[in-house]
C-alpha positions as CSV (number, residue, x, y, z in Angstrom):
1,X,-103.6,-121.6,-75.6
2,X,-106.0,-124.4,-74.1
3,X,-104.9,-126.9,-71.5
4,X,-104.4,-129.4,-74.0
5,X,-102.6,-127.6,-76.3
6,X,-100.3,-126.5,-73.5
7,X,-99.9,-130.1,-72.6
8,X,-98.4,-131.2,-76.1
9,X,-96.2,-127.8,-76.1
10,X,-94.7,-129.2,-72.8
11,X,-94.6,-132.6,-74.3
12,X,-92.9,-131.6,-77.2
13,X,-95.2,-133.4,-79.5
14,X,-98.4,-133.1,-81.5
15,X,-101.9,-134.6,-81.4
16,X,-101.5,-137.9,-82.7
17,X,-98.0,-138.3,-82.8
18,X,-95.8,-140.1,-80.9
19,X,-92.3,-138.2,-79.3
20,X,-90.5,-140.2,-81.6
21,X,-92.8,-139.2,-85.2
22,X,-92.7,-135.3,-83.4
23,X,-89.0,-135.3,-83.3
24,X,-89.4,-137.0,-87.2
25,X,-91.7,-134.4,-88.6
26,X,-89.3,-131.5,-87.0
27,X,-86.1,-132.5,-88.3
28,X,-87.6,-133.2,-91.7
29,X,-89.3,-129.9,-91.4
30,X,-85.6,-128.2,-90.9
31,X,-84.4,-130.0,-93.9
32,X,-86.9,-129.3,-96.2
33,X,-86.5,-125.5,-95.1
34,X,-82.7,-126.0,-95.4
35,X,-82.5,-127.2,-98.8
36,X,-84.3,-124.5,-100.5
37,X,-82.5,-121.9,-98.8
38,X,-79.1,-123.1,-99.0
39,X,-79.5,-124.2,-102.7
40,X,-80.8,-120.2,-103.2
41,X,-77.9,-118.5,-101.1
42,X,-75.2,-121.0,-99.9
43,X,-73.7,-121.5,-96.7
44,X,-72.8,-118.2,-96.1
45,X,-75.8,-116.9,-97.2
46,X,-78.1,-118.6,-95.5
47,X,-79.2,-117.0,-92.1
48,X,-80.8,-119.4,-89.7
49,X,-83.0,-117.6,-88.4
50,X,-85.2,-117.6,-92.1
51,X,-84.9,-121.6,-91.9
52,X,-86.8,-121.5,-88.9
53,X,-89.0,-119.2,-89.9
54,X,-89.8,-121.2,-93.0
55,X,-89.8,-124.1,-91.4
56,X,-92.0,-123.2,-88.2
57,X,-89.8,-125.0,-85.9
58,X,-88.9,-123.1,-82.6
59,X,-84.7,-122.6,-81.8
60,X,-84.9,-125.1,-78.8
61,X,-86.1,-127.6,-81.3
62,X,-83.2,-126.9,-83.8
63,X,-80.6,-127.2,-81.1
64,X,-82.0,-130.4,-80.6
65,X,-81.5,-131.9,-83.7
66,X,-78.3,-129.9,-84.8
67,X,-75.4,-128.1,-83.1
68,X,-75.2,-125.3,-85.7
69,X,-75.8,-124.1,-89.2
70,X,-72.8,-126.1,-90.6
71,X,-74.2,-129.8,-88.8
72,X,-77.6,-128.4,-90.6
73,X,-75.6,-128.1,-94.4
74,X,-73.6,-131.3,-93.5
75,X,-76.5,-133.3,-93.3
76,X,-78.1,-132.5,-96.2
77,X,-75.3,-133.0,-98.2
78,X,-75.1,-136.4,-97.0
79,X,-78.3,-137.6,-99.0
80,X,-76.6,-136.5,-101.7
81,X,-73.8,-138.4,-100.9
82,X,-76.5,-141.7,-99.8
83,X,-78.1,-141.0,-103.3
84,X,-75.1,-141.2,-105.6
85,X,-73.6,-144.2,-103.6
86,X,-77.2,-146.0,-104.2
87,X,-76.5,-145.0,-107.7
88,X,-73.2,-146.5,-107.6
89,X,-75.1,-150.1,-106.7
90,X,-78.1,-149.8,-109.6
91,X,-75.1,-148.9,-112.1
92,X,-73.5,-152.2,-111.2
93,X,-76.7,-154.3,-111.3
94,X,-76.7,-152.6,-115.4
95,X,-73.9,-155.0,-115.7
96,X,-75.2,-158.2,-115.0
97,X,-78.5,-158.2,-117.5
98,X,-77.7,-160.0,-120.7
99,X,-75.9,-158.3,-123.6
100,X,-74.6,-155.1,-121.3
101,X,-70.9,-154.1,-122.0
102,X,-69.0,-151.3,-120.7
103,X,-69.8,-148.3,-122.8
104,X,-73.6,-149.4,-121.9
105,X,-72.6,-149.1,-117.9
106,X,-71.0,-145.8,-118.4
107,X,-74.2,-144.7,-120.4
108,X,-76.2,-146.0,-117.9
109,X,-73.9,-144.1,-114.8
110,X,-74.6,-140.9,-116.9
111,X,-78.4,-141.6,-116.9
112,X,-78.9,-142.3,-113.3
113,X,-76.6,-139.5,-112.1
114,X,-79.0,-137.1,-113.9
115,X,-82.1,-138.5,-112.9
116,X,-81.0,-138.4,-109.5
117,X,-79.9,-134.7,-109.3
118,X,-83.0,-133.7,-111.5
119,X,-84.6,-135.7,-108.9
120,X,-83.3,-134.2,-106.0
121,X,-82.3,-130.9,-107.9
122,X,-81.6,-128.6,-104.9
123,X,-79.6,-131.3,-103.1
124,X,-77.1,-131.5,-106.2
125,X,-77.1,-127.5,-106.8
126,X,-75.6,-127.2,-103.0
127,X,-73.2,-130.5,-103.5
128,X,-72.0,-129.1,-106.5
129,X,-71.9,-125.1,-104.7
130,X,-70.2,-126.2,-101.9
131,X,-67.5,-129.1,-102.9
132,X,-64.8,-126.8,-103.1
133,X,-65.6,-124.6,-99.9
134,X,-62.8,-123.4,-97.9
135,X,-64.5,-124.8,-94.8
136,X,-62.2,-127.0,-93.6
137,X,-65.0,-129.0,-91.8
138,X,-66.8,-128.9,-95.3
139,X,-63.7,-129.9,-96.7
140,X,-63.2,-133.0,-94.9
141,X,-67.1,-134.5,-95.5
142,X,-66.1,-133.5,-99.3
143,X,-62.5,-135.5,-99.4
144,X,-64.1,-138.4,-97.3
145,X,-66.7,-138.4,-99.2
146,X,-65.3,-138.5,-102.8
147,X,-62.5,-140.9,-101.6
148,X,-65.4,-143.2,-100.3
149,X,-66.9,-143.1,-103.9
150,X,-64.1,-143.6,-106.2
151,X,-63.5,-146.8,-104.0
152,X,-66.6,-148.3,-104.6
153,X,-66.3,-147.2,-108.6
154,X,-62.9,-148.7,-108.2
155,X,-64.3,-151.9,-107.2
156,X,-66.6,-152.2,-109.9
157,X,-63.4,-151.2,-112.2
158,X,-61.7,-154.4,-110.9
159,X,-65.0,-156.7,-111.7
160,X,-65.0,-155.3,-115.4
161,X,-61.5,-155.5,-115.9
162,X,-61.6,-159.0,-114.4
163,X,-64.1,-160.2,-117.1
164,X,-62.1,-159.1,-119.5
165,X,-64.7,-155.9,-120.9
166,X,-61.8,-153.7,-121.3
167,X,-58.1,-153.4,-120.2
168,X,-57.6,-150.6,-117.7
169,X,-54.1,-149.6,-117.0
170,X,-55.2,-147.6,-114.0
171,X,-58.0,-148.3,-111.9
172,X,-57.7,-144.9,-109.5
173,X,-57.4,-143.0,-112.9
174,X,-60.5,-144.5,-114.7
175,X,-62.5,-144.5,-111.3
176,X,-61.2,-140.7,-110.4
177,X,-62.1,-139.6,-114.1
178,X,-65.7,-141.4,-114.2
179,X,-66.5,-139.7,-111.1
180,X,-65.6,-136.5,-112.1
181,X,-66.9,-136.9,-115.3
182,X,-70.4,-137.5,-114.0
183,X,-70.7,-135.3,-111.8
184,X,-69.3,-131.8,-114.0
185,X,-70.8,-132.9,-117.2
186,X,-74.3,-133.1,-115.3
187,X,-74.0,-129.5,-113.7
188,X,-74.1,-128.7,-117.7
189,X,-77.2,-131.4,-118.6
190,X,-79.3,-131.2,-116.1
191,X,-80.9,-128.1,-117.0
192,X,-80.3,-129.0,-121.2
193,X,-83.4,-130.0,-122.9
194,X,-81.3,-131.5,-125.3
195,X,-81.6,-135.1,-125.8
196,X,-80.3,-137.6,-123.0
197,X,-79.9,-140.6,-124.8
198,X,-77.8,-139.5,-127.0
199,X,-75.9,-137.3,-124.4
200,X,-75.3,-140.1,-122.1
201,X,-74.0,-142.3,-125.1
202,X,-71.4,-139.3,-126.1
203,X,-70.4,-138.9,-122.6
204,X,-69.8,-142.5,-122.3
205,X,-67.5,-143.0,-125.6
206,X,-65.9,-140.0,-124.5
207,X,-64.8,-141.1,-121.2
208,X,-64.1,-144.2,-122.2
209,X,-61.3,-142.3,-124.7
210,X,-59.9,-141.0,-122.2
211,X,-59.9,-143.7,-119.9
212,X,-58.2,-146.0,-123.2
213,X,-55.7,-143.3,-123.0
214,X,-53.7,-144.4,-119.5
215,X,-51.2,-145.9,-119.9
216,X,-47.8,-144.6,-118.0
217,X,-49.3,-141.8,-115.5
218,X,-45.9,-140.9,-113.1
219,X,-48.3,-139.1,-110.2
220,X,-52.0,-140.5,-108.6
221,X,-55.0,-138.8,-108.8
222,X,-55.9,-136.5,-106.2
223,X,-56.7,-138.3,-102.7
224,X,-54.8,-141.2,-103.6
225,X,-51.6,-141.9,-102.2
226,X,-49.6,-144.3,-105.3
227,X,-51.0,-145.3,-107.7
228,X,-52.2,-148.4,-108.7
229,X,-52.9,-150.9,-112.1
230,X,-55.4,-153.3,-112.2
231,X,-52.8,-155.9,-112.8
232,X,-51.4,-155.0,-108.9
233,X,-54.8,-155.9,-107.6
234,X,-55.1,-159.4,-108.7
């Protein structure tokens, strides 16, 4: 190893880089690495010692970005989590161009949800893997997560159902079912070369059904306390 080369070891940086691009390029090194491997073998089957390897990056580096295997997973399932809350804001935008009704929004929350996890197709193969781990640190991101969702789908709920698109008896219901609706039906589509239009337009009238249906619901959906009818809110 020559002197110079020694020098940016010791640094902990590379020619050309500055500390901060160094400590960039090796925590997006990790993650790249992660993602294949965990979307291959799962948490539990995922040693850490083949992420470095893959990734090139030394163990005193990892430590420096992440305390462990699980802070590793939990921050790659958080730009899955970024990605579908983006989503969430495009989806609404749908709504305010000229003509769009509700069955068109739902179409269009279908679309984007399957772009994005075609997109970013080993990202959603671990979300969808690990939702339902028994991890109670998973768990938590998961319920948080998910809660934090259906909010922002419940707030969109409100706006529709304040402009009179459609009469929704339960907010928490129609945001819970959307949700899981778009996410489940897409683990199916998203490797179907069946046509998308035409899924995304069946999904939509079909969750729209459903949604039509509530009317008197005794119990919440799950990670809601009561629940609640649009009429409540306003």
């Amino acid at each position: 190893m020559s002197q110079k080369q020694d020098h940016y070891r010791r640094r902990g940086t590379r020619p050309g880089l500055t500390r901060a691009e160094s400590r960039q390029l090796t925590r997006a090194k990790l993650l790249a690495a992660a993602r294949k491997e965990f979307a291959i073998n799962g948490l539990q089957g995922t040693n850490l010692t083949a992420i470095l390897k893959h990734s090139e990056v030394s163990p005193g580096a990892f430590y420096h970005h992440f305390s462990d295997k699980l802070d590793l997973f939990l921050a790659i399932v958080h730009e899955m989590s970024d990605a579908f809350r983006v989503m969430l804001r495009r989806s609404e935008a749908h709504l305010q161009k000229p003509g769009s009704d509700l069955v068109s929004w739902v179409a269009e929350l279908y679309r984007l949800t399957l772009n994005i996890s075609r997109e970013n197709r080993e990202l959603f193969q671990i979300y969808a893997r690990e939702i339902n781990s028994g991890n109670s640190r998973i768990k938590d991101f998961f319920d948080q997560d998910q809660s934090t969702m259906r909010r922002e789908l419940e707030q969109i709920l409100d706006k529709v159902a304040a402009s009179g698109h459609l009469n929704i008896a339960h907010v928490d219901w129609a945001a819970y079912l959307i949700g899981v609706f778009a996410q489940g039906a897409t683990l199916h589509q998203i490797s179907n070369p069946a046509d998308d239009e035409s899924w995304c337009s069946a999904m939509a009238q079909f969750t729209l059904g459903g949604i039509q249906q509530l009317e008197s619901i005794p119990e919440s959906p799950p990670g809601h306390k009561t629940s609640r009818k649009t009429n409540d809110a306003n």
